[in-house]
PAVEX-596700 format. One record per residue (C-alpha): residue in one letter; residue number from 1; x, y, z; chain. Coordinates in Angstrom, 2 decimals, m for minus. Example, Ala and Ser with C-alpha at 12.3 -4.5 7.8 and 13.67 -1.06 7.14 Angstrom:
residues 2
+-----+-----+---------+---------+---------+-------+
: res :   n :    east :   north :      up : chain :
+-----+-----+---------+---------+---------+-------+
:   A :   1 :   12.30 :   m4.50 :    7.80 :     A :
:   S :   2 :   13.67 :   m1.06 :    7.14 :     A :
+-----+-----+---------+---------+---------+-------+
//
This chain:
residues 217
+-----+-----+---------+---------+---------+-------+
: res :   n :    east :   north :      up : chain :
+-----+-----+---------+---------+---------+-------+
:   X :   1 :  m79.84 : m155.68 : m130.64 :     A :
:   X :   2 :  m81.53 : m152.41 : m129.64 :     A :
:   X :   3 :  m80.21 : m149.14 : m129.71 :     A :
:   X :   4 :  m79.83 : m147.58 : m126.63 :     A :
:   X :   5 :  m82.37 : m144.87 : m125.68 :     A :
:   X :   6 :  m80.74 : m141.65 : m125.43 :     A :
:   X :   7 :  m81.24 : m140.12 : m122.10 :     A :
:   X :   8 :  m81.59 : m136.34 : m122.09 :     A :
:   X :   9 :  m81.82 : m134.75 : m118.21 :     A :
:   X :  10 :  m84.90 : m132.35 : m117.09 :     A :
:   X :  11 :  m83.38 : m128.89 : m117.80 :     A :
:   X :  12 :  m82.36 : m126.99 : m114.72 :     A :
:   X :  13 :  m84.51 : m124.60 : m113.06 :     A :
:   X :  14 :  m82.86 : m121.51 : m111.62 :     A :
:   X :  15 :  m83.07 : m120.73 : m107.58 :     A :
:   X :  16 :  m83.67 : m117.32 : m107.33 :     A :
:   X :  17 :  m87.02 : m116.64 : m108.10 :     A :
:   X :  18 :  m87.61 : m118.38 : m104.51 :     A :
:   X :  19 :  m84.93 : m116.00 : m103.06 :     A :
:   X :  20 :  m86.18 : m112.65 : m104.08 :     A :
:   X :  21 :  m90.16 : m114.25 : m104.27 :     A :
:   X :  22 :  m89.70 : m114.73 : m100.43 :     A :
:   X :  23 :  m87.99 : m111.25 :  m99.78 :     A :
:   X :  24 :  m90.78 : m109.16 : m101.54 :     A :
:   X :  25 :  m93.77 : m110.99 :  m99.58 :     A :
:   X :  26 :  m91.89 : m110.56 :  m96.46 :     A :
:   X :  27 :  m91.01 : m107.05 :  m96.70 :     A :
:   X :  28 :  m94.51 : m106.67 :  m98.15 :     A :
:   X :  29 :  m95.91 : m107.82 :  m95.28 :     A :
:   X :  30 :  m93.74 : m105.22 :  m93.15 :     A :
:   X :  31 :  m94.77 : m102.38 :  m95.34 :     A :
:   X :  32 :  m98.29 : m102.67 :  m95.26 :     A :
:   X :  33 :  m98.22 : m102.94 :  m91.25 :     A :
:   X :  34 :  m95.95 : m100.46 :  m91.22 :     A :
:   X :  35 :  m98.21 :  m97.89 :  m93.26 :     A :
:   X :  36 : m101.17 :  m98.92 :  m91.72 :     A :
:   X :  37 :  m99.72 :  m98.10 :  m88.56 :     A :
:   X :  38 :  m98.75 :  m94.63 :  m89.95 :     A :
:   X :  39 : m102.47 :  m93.92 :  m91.15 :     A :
:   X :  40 : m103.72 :  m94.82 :  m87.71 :     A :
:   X :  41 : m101.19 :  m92.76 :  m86.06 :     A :
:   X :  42 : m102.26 :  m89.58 :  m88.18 :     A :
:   X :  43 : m106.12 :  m90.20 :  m87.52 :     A :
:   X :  44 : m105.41 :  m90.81 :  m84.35 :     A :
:   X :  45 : m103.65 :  m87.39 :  m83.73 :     A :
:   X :  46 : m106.33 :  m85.63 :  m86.16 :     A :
:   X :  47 : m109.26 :  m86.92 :  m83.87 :     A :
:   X :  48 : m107.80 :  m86.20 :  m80.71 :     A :
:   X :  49 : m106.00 :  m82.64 :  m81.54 :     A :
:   X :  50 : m104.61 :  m79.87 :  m78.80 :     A :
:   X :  51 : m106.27 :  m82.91 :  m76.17 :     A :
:   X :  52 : m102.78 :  m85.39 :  m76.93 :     A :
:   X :  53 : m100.84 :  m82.27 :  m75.66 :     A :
:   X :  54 : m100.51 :  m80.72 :  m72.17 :     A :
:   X :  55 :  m99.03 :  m77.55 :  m71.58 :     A :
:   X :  56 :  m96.28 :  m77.83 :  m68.58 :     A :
:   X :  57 :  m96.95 :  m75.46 :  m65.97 :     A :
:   X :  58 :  m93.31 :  m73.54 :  m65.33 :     A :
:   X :  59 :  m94.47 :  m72.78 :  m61.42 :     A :
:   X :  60 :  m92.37 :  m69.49 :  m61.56 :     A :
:   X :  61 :  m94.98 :  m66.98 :  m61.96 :     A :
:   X :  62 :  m93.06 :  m66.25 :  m65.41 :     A :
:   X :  63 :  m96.47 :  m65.18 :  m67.49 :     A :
:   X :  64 :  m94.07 :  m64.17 :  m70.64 :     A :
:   X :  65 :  m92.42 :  m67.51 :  m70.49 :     A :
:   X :  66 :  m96.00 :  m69.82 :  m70.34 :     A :
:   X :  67 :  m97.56 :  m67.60 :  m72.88 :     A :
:   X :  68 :  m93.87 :  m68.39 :  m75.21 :     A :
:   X :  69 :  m94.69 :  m72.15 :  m74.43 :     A :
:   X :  70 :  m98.36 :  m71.89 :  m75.10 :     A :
:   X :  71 :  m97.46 :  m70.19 :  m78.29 :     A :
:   X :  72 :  m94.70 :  m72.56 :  m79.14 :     A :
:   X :  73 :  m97.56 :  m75.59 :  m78.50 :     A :
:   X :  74 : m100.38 :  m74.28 :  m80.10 :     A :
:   X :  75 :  m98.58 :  m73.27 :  m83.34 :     A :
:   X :  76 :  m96.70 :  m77.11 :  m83.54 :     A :
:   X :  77 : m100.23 :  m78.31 :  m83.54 :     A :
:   X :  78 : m101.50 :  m76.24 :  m86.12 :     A :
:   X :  79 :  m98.12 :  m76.65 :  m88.53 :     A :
:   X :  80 :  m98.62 :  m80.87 :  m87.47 :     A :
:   X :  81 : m102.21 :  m80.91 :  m88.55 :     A :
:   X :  82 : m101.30 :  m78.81 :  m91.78 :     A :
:   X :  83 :  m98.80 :  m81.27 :  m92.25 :     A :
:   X :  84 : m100.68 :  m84.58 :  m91.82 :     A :
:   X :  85 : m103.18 :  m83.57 :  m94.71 :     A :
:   X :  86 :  m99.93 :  m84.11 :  m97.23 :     A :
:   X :  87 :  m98.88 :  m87.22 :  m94.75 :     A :
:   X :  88 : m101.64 :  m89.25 :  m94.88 :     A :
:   X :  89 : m101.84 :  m89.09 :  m98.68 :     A :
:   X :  90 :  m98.05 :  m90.66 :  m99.10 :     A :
:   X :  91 :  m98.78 :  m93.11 :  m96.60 :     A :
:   X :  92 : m101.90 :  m94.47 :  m98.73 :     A :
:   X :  93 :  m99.72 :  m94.50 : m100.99 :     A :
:   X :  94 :  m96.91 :  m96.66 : m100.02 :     A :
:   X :  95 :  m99.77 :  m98.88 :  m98.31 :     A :
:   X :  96 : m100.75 :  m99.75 : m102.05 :     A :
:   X :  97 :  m97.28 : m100.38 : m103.13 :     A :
:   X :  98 :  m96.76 : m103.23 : m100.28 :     A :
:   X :  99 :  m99.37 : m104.88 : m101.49 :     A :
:   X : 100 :  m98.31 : m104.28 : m105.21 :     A :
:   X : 101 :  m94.76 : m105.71 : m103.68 :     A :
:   X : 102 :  m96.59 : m108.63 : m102.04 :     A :
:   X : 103 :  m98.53 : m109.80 : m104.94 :     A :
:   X : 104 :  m95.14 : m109.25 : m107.03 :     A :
:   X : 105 :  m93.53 : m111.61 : m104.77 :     A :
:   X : 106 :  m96.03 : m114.48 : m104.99 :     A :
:   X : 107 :  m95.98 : m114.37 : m108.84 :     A :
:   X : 108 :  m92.42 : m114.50 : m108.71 :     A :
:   X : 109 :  m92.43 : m117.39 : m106.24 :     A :
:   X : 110 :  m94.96 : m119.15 : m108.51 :     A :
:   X : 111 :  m92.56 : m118.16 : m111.92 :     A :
:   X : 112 :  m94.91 : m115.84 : m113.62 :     A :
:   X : 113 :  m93.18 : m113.81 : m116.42 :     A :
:   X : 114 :  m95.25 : m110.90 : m115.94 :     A :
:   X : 115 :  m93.91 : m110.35 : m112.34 :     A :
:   X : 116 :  m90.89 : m108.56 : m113.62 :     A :
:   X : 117 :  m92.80 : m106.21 : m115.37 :     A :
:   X : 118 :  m94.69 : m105.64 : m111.85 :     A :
:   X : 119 :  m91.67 : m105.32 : m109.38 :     A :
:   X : 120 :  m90.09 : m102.87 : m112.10 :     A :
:   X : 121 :  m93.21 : m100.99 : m112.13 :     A :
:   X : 122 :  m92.83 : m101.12 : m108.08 :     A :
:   X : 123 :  m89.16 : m100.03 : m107.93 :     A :
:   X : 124 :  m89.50 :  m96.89 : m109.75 :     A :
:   X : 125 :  m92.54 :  m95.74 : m107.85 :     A :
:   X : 126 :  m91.06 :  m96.77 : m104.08 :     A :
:   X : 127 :  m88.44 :  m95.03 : m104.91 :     A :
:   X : 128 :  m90.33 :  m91.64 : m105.45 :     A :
:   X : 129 :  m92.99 :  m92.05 : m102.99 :     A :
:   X : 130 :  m90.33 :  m93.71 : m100.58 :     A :
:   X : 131 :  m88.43 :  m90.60 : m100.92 :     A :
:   X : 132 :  m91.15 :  m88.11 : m100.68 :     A :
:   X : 133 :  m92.20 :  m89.66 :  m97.21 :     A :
:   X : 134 :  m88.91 :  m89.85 :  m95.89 :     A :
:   X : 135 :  m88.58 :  m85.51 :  m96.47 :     A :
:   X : 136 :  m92.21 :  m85.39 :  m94.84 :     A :
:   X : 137 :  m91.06 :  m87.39 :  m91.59 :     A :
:   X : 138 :  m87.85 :  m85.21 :  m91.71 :     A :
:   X : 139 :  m90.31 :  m81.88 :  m92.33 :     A :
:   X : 140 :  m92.46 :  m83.47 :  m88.82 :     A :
:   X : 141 :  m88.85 :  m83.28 :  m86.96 :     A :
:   X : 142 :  m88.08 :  m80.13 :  m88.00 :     A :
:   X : 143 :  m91.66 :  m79.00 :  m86.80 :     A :
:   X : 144 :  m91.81 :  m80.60 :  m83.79 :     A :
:   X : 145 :  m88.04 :  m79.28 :  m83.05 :     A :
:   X : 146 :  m88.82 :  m75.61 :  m83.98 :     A :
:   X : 147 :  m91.67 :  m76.17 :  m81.56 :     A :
:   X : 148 :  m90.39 :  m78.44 :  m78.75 :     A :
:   X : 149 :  m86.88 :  m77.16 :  m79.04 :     A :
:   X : 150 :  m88.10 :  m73.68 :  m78.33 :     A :
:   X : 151 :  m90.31 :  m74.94 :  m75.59 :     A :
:   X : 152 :  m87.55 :  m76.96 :  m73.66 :     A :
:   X : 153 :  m85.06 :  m74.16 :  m74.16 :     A :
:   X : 154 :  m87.31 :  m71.25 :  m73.07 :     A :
:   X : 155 :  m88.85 :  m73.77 :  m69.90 :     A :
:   X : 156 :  m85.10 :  m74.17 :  m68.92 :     A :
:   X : 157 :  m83.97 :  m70.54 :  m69.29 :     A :
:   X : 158 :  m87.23 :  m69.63 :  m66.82 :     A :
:   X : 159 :  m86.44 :  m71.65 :  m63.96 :     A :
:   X : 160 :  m84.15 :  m70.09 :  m60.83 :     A :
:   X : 161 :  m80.49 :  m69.64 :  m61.61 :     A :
:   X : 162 :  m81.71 :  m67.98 :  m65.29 :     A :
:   X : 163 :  m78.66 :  m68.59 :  m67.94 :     A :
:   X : 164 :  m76.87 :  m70.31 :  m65.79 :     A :
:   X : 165 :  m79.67 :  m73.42 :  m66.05 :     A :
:   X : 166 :  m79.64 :  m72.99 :  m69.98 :     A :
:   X : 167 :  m79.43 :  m76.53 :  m71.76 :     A :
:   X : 168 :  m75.96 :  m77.41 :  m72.60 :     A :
:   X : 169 :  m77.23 :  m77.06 :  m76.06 :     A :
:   X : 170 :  m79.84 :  m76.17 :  m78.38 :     A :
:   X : 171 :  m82.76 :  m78.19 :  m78.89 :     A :
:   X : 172 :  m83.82 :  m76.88 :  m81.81 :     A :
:   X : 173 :  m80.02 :  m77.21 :  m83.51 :     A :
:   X : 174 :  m80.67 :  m80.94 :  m81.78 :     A :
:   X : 175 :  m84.17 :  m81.78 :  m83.31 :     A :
:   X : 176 :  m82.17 :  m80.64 :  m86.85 :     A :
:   X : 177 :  m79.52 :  m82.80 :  m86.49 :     A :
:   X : 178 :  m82.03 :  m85.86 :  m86.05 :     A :
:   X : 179 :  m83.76 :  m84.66 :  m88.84 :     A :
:   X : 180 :  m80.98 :  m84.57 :  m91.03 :     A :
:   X : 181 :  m79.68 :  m88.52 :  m89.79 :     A :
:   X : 182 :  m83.52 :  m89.65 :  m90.31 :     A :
:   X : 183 :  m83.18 :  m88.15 :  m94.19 :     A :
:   X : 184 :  m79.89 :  m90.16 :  m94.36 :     A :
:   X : 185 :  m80.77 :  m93.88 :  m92.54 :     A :
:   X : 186 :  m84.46 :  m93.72 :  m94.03 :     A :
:   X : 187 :  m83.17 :  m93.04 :  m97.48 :     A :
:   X : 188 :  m80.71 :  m95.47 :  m97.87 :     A :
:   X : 189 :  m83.51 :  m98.14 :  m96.23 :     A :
:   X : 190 :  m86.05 :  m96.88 :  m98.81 :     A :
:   X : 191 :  m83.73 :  m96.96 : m101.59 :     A :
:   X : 192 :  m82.24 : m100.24 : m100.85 :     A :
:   X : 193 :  m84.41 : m103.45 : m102.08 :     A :
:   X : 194 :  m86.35 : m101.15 : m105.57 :     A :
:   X : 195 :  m82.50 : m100.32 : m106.16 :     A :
:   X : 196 :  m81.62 : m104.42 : m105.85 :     A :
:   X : 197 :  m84.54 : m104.92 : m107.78 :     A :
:   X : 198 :  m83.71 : m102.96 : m111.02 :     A :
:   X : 199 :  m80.25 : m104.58 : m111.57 :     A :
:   X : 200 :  m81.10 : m107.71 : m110.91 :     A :
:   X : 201 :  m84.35 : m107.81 : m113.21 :     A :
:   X : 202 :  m82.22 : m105.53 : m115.73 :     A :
:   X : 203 :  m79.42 : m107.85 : m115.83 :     A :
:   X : 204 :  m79.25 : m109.59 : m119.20 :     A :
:   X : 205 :  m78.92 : m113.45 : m118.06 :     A :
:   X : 206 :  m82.07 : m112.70 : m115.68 :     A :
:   X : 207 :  m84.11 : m111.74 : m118.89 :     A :
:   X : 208 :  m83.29 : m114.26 : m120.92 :     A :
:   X : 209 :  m83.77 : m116.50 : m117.91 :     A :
:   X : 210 :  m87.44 : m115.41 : m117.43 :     A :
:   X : 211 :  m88.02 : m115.52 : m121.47 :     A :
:   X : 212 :  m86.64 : m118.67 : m122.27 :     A :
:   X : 213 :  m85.84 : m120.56 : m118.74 :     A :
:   X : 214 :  m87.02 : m123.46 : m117.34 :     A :
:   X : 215 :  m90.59 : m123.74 : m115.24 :     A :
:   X : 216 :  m92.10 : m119.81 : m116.06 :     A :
:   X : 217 :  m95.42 : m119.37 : m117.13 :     A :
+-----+-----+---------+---------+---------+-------+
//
């Protein structure tokens, strides 16, 4: 009589790899339109210069106030274009890191080993660069507010009725205020997936998973 033929089932392969595979292509993606968007933007602005702004005409015959909002213009400008030569260089940056995140995604989709080591690698550097471009937009507010703000405030203190027409409050305390929510919301977005990332690829079943599991390469 034969023996029976012992029957041993295909090992399991794990699910996730799919799940965060999927996420970094897709924000990926997102980033690198995102950035590219950003570098346009900043060209865009450098080609065109004091041409993207027009100077409001107060119509009061006020010469002190126009020459405050010419000032106030002219020196945003100059602080903006200062600014965008720093700018431009993060947002190359982070453009090269969604594609790093992209790539990282579709080894992990496809179970390569080494994509750990790259979505580490892409963690710790989002979350500098991430960082650093998050101050610089919240630098731009606080230029464009010092700037603006004063412009707005010193437009609606020259127009009949003098203090009484004053803004209810002050735009430059306003533009700060933004600044400081944009350091806040675009930090914690920034900070969010690399931080998800390095526990989840530092967590000791996920090594041992990716050493010894089934279906990596």
């Amino acid at each position: 009589m034969d023996q029976a033929t012992e029957f041993h089932p295909p090992p399991l392969k794990s699910n996730w790899p799919s799940t965060f595979g999927i996420i970094g292509i897709i924000v990926g993606i997102l980033g690198f339109l995102s950035a590219a968007s950003q570098i346009a933007n900043i060209a865009f602005m450098k080609a065109m210069g004091d041409s993207l702004v027009v100077i409001p005409e107060s119509g009061t015959g006020n010469t002190d106030a126009d020459a405050a909002i010419e000032d106030a213009v002219s020196g945003m400008m100059t602080d903006i274009e200062a600014f965008a030569q720093t700018k431009i260089i993060s947002d190359i940056a982070l453009l090269i890191l969604s594609v790093v995140l992209f790539v990282g995604g579709i080894l992990l989709l496809q179970r390569y080993r080494k994509s750990r080591a790259i979505l580490l690698g892409w963690s710790y550097a989002k979350i500098i660069v991430g960082l650093y471009s998050v101050y610089q937009v919240r630098k731009m507010i606080s230029i464009m507010g010092g700037s603006m703000g004063a412009m707005f405030n010193e437009q609606m203190a020259s127009i009949p009725g003098g203090a009484a027409s004053a803004p209810p409050f002050d735009m430059v305390k306003l533009y700060d205020i933004m600044g400081l929510v944009w350091l806040v919301i675009g930090g914690i977005w920034v900070l969010a997936l690399p931080i998800l990332f390095l526990i989840w690829f530092n967590r000791q079943d996920i090594i041992d998973d990716i050493a010894g599991g089934y279906g990596w390469k």
